[in-house]
N, C-alpha and C positions, 0 to 999 in steps of 0.2 A: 680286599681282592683287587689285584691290579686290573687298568685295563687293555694290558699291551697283548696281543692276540698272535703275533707271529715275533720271529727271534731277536733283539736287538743286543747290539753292544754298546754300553756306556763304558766311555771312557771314565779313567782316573783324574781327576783335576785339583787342582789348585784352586782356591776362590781366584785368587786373582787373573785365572787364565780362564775364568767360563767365557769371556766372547771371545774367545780366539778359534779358528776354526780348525780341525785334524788337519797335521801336517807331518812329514817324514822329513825327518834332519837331512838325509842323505841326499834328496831328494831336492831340497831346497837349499842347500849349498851347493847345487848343481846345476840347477834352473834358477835360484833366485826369482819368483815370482811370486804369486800368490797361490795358495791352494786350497784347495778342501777336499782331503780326502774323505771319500762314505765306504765304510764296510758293504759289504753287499756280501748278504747271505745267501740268498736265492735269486733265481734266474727274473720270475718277476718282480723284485726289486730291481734289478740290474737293469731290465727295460724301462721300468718304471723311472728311474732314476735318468736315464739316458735320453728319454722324451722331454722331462723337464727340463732339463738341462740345453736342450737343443733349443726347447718353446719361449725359454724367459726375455728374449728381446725384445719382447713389444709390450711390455706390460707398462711402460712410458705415454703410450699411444689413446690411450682410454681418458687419462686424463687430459690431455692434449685436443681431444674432441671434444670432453666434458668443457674444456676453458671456449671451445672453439663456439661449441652453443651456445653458454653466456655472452659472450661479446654479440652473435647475431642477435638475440633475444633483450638485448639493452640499445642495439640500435634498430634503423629503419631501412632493413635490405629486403630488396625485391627477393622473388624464388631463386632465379638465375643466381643474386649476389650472394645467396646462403650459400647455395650447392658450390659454388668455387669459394668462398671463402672457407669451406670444412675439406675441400676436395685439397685446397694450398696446405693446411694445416696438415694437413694427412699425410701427402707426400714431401712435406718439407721435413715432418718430425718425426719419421718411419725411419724403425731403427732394424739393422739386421744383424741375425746371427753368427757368428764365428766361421762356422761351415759354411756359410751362404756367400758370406763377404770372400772366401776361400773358393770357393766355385766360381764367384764372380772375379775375381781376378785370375784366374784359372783359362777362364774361358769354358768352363765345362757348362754344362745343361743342368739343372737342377732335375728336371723331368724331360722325359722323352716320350713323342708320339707319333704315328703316324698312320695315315690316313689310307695304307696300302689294303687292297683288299684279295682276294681271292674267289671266284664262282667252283663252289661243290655241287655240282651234279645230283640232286635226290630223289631224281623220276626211279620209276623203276626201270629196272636194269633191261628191259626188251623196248624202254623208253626211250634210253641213254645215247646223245650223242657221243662218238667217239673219236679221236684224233689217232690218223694213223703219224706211222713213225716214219721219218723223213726218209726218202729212197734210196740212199748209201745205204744206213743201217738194212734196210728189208732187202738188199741184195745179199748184204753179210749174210743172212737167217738160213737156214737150214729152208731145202727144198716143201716139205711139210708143215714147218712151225705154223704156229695159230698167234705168234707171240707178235703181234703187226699193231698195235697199238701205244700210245704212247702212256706211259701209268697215268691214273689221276690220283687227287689227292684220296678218295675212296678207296682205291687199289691201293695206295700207300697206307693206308689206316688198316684196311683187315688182313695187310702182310704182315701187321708188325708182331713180336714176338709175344708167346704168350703171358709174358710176365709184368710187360705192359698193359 
């Protein structure tokens, strides 16, 4: 009974080509570089694959910290000289990925935040302070209108359609 649980493809091979990895002729007489192509049967492969593929750059790094403990642990560093002697090693031999190295020459953001906020009003509504609307518009308005204030975000939320 095998133990393969969802779909795979195996290639056809030659003994003498099992380390080579999937590659398209067309493809590499056109690019010339290295490649590996994976089939991808299903959608969480596909993620699955595209996460790894992003994550593998720093698998360097673990070792790099393991060598960096050995060396403190064979000599005689104070606290201070450990934490920068692992802090150098860390950012000497940090390595980045494709996309990130591409964003950083880019100039783009890898993430974006900000700190903007907004005040929603949730007293009850015979609570509520209100903003009228500046005096041009309430001179525009119709002699009767009631429409003198300016929306909040509450007014903007139980206007929206119903299908939101």
């Amino acid at each position: 009974m095998s133990g393969l649980t969802l779909p795979h493809i195996f290639l056809k091979r030659n003994f003498s080509d099992r380390l080579l990895n999937a590659y398209n002729k067309n493809i590499l007489n056109l690019h010339r570089a290295n490649m590996d192509i994976q089939f991808i049967l299903d959608a969480n492969a596909c993620c699955s694959y595209i996460i790894n593929y992003i994550k593998k750059s720093n698998r360097g790094v673990s070792t790099l910290l393991r060598q960096a403990m050995e060396e403190i642990n064979d000599g005689n560093f104070s606290i201070k000289r450990k934490l920068q002697h692992i802090g150098n090693k860390f950012v000497n031999g940090s390595e980045i990925s494709a996309p990130e190295a591409a964003y950083n020459i880019l100039g783009l953001h890898l993430s974006e935040a900000t700190n903007g906020e907004i005040f929603i009003n949730t007293s009850h509504p015979n609570n509520q302070v209100r903003i009228l609307k500046p005096r041009r518009e309430l001179n525009a308005l119709q002699e009767n209108s009631t429409n003198i204030y300016v929306p909040s975000a509450l007014d903007h939320y139980s206007q929206r359609p119903d299908q939101f």
